[in-house]
gemmi code that builds the backbone of each chain (N, CA, C; Angstrom):
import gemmi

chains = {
    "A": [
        ("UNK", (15.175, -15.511, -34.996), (15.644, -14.223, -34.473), (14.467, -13.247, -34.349)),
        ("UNK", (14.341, -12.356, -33.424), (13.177, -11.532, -32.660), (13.605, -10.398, -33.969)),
        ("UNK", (12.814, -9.986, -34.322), (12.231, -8.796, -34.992), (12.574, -7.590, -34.456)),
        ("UNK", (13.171, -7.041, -34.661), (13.345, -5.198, -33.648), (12.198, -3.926, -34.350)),
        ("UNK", (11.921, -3.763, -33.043), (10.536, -2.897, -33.239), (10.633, -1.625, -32.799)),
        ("UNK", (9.953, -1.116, -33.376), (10.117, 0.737, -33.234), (9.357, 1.241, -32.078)),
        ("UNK", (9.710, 1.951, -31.146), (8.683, 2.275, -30.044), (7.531, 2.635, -30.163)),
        ("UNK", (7.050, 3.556, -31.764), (5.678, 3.135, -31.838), (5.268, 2.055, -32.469)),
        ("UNK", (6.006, 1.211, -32.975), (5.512, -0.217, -33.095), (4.780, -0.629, -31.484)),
        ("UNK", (5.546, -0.349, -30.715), (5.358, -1.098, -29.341), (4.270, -0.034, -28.795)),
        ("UNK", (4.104, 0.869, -29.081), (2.923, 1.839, -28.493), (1.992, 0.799, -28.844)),
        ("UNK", (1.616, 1.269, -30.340), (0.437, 0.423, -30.711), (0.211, -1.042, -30.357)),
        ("UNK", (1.135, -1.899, -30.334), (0.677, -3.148, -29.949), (0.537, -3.312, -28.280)),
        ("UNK", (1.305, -2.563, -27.279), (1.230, -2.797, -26.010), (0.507, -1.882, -25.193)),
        ("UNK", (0.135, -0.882, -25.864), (-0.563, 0.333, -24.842), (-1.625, -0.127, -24.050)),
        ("UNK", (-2.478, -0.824, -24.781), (-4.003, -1.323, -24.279), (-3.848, -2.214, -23.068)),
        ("UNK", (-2.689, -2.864, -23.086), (-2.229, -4.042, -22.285), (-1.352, -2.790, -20.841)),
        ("UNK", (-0.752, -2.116, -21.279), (0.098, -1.508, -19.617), (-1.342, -0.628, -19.447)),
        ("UNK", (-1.916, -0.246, -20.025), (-2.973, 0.556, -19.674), (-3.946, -0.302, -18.224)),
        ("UNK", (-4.285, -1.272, -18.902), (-4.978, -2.073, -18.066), (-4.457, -2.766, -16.847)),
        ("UNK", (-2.948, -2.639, -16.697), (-2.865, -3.199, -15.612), (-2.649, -2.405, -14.745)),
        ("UNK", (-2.147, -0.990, -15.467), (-1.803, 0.496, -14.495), (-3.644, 0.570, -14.062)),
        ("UNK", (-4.212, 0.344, -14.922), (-5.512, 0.344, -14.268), (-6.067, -0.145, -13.190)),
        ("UNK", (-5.522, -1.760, -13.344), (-5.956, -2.382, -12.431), (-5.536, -1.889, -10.707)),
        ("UNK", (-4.317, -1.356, -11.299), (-3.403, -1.206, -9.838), (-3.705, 0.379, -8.839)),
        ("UNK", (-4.034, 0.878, -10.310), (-4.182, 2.562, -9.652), (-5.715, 3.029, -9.495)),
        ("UNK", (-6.019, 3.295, -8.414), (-7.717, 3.925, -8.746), (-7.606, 5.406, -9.002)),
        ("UNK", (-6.769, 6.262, -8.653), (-6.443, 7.095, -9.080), (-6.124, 7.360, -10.886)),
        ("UNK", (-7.101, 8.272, -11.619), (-7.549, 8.036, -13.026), (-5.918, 8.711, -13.508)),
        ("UNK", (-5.459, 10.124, -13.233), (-4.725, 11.168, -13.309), (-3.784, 10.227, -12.919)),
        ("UNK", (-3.144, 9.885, -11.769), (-1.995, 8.875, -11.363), (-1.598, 7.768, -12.493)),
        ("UNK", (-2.915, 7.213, -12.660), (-2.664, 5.783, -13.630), (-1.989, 6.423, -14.954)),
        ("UNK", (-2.900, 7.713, -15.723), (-1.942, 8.889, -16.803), (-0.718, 9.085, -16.822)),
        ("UNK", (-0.444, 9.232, -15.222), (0.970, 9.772, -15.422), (2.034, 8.618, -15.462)),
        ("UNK", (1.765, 7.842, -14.788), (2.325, 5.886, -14.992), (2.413, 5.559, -16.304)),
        ("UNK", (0.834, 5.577, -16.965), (1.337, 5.377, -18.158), (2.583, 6.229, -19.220)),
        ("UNK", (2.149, 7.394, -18.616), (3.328, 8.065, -19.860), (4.634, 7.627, -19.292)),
        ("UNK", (5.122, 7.384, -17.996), (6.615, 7.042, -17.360), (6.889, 5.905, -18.073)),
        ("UNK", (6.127, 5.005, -18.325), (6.505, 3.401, -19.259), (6.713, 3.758, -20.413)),
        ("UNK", (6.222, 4.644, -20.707), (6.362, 5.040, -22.657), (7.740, 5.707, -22.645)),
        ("UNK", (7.863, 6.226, -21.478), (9.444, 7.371, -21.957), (10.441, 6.481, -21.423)),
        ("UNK", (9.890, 5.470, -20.018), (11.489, 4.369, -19.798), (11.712, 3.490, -21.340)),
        ("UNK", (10.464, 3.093, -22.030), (10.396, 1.938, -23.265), (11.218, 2.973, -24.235)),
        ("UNK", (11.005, 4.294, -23.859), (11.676, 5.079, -25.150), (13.375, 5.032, -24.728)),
        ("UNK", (13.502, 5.080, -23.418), (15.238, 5.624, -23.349), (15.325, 4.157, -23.140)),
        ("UNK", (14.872, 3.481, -23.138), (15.677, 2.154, -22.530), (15.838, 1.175, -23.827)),
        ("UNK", (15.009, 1.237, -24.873), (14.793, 0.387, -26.143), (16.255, -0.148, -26.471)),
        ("UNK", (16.985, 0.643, -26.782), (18.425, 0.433, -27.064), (19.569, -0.798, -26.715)),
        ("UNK", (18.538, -0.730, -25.092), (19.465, -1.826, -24.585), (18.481, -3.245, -24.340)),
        ("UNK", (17.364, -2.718, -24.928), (16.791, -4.420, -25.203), (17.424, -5.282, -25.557)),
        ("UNK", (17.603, -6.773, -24.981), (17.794, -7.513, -25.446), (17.265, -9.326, -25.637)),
        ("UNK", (16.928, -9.329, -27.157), (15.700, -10.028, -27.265), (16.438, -11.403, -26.888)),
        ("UNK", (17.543, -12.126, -26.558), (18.111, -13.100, -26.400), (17.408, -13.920, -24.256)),
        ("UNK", (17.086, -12.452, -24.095), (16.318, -12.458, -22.366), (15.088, -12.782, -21.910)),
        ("UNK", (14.591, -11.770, -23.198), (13.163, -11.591, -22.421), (12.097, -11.178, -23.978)),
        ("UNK", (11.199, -11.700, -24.164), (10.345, -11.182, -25.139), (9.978, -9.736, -25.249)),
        ("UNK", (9.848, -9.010, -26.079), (8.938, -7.678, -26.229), (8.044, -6.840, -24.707)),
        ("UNK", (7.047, -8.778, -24.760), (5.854, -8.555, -23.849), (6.203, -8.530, -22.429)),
        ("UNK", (7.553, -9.409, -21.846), (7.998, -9.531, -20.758), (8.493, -8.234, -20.405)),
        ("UNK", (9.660, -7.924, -21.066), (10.655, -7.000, -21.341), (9.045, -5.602, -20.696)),
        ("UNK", (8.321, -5.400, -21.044), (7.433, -4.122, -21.139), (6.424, -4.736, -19.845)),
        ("UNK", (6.428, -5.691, -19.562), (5.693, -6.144, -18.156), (6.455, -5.484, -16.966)),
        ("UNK", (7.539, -6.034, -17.478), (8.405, -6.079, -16.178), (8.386, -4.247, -15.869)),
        ("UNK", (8.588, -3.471, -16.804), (8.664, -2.152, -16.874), (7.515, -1.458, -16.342)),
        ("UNK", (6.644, -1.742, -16.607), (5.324, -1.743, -16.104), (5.309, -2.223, -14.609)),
        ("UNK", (5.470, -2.998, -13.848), (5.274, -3.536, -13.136), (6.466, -3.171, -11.796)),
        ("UNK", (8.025, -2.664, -12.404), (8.546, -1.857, -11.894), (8.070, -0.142, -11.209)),
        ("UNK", (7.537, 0.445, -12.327), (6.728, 1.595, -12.696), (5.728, 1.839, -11.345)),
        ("UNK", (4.792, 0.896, -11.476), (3.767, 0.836, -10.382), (4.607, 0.228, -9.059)),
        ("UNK", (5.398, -0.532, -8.929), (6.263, -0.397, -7.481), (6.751, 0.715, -6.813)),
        ("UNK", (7.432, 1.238, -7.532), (7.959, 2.611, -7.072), (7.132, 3.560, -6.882)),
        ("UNK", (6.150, 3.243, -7.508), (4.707, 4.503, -7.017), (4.023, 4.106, -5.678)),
        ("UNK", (4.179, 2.949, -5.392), (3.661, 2.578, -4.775), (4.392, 2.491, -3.347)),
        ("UNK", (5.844, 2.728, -3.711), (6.763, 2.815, -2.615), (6.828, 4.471, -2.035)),
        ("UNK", (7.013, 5.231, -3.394), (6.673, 6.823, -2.412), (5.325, 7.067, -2.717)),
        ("UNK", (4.290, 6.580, -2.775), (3.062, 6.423, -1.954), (2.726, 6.175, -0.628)),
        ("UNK", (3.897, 5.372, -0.083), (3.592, 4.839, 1.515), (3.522, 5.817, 2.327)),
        ("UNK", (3.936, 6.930, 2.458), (3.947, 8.297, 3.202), (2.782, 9.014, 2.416)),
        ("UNK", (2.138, 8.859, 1.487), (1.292, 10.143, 1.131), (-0.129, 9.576, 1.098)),
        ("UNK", (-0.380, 9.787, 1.761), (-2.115, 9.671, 1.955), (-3.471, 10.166, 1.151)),
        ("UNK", (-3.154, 10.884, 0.245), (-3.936, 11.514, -0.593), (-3.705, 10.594, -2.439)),
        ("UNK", (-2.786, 9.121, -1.712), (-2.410, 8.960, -3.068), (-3.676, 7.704, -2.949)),
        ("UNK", (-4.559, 7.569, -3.616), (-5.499, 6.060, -3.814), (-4.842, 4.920, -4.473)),
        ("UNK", (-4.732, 4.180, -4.049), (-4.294, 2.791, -4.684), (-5.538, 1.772, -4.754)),
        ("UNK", (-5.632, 1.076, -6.160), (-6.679, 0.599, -6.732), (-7.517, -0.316, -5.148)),
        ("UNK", (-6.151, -1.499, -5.001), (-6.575, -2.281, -3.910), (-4.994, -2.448, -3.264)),
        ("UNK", (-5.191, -2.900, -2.349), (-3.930, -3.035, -2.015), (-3.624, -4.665, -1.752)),
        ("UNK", (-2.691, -4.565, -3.506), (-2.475, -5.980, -3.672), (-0.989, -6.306, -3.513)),
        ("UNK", (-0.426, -6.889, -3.045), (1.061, -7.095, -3.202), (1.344, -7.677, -4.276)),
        ("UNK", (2.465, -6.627, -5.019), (3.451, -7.256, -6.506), (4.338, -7.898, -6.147)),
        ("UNK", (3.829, -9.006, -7.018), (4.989, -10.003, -6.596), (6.420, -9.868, -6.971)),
        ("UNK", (7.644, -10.259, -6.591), (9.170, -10.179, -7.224), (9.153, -10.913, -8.562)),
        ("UNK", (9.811, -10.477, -9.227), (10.202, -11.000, -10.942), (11.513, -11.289, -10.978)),
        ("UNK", (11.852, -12.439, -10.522), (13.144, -12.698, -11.145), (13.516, -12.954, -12.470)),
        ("UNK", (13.899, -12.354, -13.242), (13.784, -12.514, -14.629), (14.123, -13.743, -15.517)),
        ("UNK", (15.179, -14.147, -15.007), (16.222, -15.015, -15.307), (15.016, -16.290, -15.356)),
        ("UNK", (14.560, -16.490, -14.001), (14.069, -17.631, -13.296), (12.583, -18.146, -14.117)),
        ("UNK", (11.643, -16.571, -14.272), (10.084, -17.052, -14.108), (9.604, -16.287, -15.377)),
        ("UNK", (10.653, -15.442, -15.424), (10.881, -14.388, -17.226), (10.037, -15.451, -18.013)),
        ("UNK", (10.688, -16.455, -18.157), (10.636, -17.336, -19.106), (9.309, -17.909, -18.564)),
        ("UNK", (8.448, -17.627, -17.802), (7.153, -18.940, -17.871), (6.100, -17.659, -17.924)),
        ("UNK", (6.314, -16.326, -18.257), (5.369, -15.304, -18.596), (5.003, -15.309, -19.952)),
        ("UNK", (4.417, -16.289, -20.237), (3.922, -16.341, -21.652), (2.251, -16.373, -21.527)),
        ("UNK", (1.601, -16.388, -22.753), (0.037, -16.115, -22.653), (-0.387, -18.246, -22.519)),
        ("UNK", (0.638, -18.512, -22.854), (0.661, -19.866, -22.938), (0.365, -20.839, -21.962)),
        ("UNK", (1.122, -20.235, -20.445), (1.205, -20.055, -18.980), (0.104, -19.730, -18.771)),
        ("UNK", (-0.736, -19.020, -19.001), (-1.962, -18.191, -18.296), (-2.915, -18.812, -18.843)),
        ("UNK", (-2.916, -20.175, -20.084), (-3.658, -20.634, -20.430), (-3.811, -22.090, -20.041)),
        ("UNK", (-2.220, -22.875, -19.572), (-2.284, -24.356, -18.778), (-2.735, -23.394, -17.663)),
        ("UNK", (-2.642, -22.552, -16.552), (-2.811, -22.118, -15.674), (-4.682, -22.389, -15.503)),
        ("UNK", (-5.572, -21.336, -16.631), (-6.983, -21.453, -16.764), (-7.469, -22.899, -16.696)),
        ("UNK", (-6.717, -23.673, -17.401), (-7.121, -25.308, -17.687), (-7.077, -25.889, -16.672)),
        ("UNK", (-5.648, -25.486, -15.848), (-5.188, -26.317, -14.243), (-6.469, -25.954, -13.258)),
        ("UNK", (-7.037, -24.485, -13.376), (-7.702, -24.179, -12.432), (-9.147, -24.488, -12.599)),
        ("UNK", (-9.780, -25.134, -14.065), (-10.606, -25.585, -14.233), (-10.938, -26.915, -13.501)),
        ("UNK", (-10.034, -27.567, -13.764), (-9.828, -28.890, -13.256), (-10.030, -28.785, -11.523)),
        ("UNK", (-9.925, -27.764, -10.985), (-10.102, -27.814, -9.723), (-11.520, -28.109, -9.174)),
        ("UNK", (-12.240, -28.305, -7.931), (-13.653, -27.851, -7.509), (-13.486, -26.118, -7.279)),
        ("UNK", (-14.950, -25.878, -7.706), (-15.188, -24.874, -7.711), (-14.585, -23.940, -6.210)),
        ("UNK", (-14.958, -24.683, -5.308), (-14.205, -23.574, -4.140), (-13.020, -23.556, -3.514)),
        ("UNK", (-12.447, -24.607, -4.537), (-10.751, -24.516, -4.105), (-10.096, -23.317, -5.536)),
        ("UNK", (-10.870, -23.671, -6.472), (-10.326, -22.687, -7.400), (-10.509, -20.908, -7.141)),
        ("UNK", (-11.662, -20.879, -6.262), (-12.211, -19.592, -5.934), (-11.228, -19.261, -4.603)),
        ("UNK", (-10.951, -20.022, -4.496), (-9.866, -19.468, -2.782), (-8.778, -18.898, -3.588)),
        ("UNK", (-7.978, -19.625, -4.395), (-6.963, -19.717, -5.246), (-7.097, -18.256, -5.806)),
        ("UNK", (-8.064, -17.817, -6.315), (-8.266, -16.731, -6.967), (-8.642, -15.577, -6.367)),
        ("UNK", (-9.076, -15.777, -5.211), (-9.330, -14.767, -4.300), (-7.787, -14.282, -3.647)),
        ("UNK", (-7.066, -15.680, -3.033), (-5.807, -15.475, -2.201), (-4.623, -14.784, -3.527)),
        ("UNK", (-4.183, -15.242, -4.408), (-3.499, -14.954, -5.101), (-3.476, -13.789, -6.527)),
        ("UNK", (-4.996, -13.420, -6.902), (-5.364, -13.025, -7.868), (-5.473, -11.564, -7.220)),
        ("UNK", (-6.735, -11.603, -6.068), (-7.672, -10.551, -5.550), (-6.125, -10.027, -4.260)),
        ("UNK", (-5.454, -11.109, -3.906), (-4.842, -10.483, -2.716), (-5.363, -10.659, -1.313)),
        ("UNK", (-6.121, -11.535, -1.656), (-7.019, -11.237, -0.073), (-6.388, -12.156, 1.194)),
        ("UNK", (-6.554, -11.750, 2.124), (-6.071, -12.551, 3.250), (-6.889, -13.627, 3.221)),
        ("UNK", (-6.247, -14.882, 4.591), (-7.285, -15.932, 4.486), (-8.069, -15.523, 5.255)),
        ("UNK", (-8.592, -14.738, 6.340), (-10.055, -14.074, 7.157), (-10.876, -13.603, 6.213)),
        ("UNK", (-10.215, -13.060, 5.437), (-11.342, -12.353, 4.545), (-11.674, -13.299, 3.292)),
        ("UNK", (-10.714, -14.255, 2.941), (-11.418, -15.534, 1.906), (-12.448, -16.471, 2.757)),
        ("UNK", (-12.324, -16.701, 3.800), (-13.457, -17.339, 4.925), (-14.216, -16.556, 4.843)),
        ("UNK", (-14.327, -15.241, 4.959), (-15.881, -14.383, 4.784), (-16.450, -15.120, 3.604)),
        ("UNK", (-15.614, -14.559, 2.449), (-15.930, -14.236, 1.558), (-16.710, -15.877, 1.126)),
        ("UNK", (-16.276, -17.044, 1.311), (-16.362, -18.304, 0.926), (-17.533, -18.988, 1.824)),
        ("UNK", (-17.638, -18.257, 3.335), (-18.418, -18.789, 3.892), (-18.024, -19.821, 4.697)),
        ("UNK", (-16.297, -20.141, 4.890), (-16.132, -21.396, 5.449), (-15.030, -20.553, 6.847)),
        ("UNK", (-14.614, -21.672, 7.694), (-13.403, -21.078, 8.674), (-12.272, -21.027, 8.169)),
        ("UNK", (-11.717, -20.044, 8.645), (-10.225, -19.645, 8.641), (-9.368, -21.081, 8.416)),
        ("UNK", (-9.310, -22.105, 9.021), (-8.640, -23.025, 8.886), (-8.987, -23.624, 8.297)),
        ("UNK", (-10.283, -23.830, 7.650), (-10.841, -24.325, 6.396), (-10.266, -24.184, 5.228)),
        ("UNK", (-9.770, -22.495, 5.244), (-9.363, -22.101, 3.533), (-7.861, -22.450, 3.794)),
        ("UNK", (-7.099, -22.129, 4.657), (-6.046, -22.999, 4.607), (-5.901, -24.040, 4.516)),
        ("UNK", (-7.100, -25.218, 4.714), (-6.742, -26.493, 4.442), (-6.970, -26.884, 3.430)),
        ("UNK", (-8.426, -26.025, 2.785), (-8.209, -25.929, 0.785), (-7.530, -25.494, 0.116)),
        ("UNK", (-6.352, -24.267, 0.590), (-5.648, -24.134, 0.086), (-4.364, -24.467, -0.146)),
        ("UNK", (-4.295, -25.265, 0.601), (-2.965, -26.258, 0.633), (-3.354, -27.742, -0.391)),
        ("UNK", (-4.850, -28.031, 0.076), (-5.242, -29.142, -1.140), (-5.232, -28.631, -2.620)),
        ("UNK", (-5.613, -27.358, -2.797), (-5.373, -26.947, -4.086), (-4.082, -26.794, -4.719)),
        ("UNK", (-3.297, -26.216, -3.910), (-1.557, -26.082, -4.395), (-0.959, -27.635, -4.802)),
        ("UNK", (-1.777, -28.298, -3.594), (-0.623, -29.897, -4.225), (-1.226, -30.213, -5.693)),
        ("UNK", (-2.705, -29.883, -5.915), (-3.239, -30.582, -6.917), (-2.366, -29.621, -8.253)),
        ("UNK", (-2.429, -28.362, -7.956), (-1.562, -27.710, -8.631), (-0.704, -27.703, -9.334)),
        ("UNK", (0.325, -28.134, -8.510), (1.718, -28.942, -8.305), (1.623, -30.476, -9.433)),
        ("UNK", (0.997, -30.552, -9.588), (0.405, -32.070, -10.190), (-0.299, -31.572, -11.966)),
        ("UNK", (-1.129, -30.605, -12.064), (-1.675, -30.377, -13.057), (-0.526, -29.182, -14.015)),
        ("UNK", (0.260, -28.759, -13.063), (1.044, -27.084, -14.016), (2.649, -28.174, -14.504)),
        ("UNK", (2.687, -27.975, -15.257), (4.183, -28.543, -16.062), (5.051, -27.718, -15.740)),
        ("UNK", (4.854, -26.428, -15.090), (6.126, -25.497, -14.809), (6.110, -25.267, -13.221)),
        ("UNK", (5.902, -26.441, -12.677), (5.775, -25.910, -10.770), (6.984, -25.485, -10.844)),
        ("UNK", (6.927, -24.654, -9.757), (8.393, -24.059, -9.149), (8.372, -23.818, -7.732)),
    ],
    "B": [
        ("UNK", (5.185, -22.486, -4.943), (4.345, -22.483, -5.894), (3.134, -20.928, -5.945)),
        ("UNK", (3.294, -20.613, -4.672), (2.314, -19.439, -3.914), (3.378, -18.483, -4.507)),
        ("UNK", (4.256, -18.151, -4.500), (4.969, -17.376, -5.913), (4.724, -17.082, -7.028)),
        ("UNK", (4.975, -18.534, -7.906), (4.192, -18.822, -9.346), (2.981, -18.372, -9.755)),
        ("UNK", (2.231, -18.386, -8.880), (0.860, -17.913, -8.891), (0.467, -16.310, -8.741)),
        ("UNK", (1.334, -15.812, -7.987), (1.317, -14.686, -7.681), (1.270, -13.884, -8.870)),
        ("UNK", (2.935, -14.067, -9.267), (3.575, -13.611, -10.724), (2.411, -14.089, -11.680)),
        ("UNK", (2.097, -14.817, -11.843), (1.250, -15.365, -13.125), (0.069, -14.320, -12.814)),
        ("UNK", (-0.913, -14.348, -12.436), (-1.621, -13.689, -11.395), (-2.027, -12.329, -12.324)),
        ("UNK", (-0.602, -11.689, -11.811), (-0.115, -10.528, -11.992), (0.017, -10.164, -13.340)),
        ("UNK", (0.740, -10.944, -14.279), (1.396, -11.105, -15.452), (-0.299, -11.169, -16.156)),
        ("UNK", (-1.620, -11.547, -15.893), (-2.710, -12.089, -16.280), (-2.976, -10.523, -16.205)),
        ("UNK", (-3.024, -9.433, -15.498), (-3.545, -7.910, -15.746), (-2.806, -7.327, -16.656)),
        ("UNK", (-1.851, -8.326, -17.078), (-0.958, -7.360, -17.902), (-1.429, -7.891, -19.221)),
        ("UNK", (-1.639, -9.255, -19.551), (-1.558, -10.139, -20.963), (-2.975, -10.151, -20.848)),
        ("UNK", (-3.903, -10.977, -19.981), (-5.271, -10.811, -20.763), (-6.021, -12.070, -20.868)),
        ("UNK", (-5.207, -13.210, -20.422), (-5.679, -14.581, -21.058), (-7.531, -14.888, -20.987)),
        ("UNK", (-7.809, -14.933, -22.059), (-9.479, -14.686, -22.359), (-9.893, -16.217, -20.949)),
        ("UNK", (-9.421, -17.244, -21.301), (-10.266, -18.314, -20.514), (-9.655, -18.201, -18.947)),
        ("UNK", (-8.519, -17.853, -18.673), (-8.070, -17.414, -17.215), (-9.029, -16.346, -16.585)),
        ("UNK", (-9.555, -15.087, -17.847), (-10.474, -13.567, -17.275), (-11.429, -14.814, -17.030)),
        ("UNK", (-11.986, -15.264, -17.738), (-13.338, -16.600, -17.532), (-13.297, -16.644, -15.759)),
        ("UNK", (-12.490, -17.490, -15.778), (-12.836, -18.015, -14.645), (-12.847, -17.239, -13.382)),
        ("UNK", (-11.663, -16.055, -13.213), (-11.521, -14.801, -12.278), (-12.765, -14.302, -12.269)),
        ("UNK", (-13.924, -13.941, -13.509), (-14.785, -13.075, -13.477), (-15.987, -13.892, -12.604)),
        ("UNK", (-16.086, -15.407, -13.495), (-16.806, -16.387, -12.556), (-16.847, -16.673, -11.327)),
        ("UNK", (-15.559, -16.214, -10.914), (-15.479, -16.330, -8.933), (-15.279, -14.679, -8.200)),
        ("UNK", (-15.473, -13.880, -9.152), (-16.045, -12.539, -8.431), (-17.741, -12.378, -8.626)),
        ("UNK", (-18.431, -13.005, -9.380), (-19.694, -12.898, -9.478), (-19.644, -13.771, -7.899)),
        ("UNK", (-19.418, -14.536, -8.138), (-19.756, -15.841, -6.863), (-19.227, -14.833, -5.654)),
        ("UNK", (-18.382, -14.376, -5.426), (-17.305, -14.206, -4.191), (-17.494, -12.874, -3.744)),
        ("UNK", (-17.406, -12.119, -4.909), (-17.259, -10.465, -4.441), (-18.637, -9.303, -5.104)),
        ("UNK", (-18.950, -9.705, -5.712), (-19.706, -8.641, -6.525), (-21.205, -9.574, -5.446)),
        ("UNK", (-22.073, -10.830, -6.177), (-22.602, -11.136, -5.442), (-23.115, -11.498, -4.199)),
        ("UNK", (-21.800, -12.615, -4.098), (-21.698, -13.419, -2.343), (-22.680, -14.086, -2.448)),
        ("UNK", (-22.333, -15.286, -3.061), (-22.875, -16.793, -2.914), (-22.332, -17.559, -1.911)),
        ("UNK", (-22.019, -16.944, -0.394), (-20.868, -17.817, 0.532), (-21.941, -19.468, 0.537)),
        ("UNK", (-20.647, -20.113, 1.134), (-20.971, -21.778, 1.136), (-21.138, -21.624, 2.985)),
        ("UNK", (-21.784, -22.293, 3.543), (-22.054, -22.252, 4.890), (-20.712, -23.493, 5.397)),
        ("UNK", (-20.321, -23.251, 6.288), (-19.472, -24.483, 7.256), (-20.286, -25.660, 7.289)),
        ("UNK", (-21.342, -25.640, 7.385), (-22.660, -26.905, 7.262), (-22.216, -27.470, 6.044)),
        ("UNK", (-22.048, -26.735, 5.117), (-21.748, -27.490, 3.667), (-20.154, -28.545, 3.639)),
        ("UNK", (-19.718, -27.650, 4.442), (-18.402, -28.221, 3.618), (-17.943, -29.805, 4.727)),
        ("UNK", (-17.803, -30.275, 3.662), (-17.922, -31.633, 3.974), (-16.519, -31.902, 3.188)),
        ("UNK", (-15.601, -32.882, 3.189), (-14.681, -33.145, 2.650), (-14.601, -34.977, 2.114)),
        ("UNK", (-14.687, -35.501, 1.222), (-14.054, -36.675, 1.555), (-12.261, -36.966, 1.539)),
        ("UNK", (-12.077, -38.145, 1.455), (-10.781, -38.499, 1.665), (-9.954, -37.496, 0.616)),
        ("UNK", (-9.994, -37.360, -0.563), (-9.822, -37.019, -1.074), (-9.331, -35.226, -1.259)),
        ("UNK", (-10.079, -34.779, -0.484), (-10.080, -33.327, -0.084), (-11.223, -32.641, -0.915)),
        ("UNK", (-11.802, -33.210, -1.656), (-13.066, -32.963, -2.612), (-14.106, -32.338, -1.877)),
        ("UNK", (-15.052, -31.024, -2.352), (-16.161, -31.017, -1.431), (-17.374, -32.372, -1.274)),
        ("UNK", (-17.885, -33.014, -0.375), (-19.630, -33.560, -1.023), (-20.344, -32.911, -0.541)),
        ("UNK", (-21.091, -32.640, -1.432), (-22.494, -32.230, -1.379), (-23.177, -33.113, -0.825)),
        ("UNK", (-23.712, -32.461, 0.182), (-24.960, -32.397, 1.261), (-26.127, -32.317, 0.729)),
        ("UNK", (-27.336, -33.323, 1.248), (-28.733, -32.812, 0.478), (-29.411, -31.729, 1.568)),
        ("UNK", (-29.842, -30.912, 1.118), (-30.291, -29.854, 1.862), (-31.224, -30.197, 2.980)),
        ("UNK", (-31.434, -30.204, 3.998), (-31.909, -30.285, 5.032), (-33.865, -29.984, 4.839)),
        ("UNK", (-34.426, -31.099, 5.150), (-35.913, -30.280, 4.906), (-36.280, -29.820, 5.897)),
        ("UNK", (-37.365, -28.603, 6.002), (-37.435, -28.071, 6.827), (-38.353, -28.372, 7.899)),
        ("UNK", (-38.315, -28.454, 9.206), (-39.119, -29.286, 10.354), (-38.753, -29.124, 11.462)),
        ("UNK", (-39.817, -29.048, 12.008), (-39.619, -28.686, 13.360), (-39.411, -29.693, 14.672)),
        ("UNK", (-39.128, -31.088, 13.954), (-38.818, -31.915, 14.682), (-37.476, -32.086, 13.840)),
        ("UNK", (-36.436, -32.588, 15.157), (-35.266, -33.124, 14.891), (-35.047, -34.585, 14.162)),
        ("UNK", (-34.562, -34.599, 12.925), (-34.370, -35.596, 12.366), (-33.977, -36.649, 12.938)),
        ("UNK", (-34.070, -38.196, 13.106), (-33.370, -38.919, 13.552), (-32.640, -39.711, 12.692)),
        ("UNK", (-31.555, -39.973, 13.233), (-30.821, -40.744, 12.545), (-30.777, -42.154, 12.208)),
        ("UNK", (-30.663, -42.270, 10.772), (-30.798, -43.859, 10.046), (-30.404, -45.122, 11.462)),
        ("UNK", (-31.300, -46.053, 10.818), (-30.625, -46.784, 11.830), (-29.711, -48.032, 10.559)),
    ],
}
model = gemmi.Model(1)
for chain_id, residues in chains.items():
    chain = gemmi.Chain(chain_id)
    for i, (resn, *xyz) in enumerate(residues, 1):
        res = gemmi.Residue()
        res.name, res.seqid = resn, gemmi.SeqId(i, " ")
        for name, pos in zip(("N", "CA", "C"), xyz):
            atom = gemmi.Atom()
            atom.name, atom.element = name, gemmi.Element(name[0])
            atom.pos, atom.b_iso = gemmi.Position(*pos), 0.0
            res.add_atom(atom)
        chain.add_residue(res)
    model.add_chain(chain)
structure = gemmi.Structure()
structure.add_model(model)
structure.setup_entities()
């Protein structure tokens, strides 16, 4: 049974972690501030209806996070004075579905899977999915053609598919 | 699977995984910060979809001919 934790329990252990990804997402210093405090006051009114039978602590406060910066990012689309770090697309969270493969555990067969790759199929991989980048601009960036990185990147996904225990 | 990755991806700015930052940081030195691009000359594929490496071309002003 999950432990129930006090919201500054969860300050202290998670701040450093939404910090950094509001970071990652916002280049705006003041914006990313005010993000962060919106996650601290949804984690504050919302604690109540945690429920640890769903989603871990860390998920549960991802997802919040990651909601947080959507919606900024949605009435951002009209305001032009708002900076966004890069413009990466957040992906959908189905909770139910992928909740469950957000573990640090995941991000570590993931490092191993992508080791196992050659070096410039793993770098497409990380450019297309990590960085956001289109495939024109992973061909810059890689040095190869447009239909090149699509054809490594389709060799990388099957190998993928083959090395991750949780394809989906 | 271009999903999975996404989310994971994503979920990686949030959690931190030390040997996943490894390798992201290793292909922005290469990719973005530096730009070590690979030339179209390089990329060679075998059956496999594997890169091979090419021996670098020496330099000359006559056209190489080919093995017989």
């Amino acid at each position: 049974m999950t432990e129930s934790k006090t919201v500054e329990e969860l300050f202290n252990e998670y701040q450093s972690k939404i910090r950094a990804y509001i970071f990652s997402r916002i280049k705006n210093t003041h914006d990313a501030e005010d993000l962060f405090s919106q996650v601290f006051l949804k984690i504050t009114e919302n604690i109540r209806y945690y429920d640890p039978s769903k989603a871990s602590y860390g998920t549960w406060i991802y997802t919040i996070t990651q909601n947080t910066v959507r919606d900024f990012y949605r009435k951002s689309q009209h305001n032009t004075d708002v900076e966004l770090s890069e413009e990466l697309p957040l992906p959908d969270l189905n909770a139910d579905v992928e909740g469950a493969l957000l573990t640090k555990e995941s991000l570590r067969v993931l490092a191993e899977a992508l080791n196992k790759l050659p070096e410039r199929e793993r770098d497409i991989i990380i450019l297309r999915f990590y960085h956001g980048l289109g495939a024109k601009e992973v061909a810059q960036r890689v040095g190869v053609s447009y239909a090149n990185v699509r054809y490594l990147q389709s060799i990388a996904i099957k190998k993928l598919h083959t090395l991750l225990p949780f394809s989906v | 699977m271009e999903k999975l990755l996404s989310l994971l991806f994503d979920y990686q700015r949030f959690e931190g995984d030390e040997l996943l930052q490894k390798c992201i940081e290793a292909t922005q030195e290469r990719r973005v910060f530096q730009g070590v691009p690979l030339s179209d000359d390089m990329l060679e594929l075998n059956a496999a979809g594997d890169p091979v490496v090419r021996r670098k071309r020496e330099e000359s002003e006559f056209p190489q001919k080919p093995n017989d």
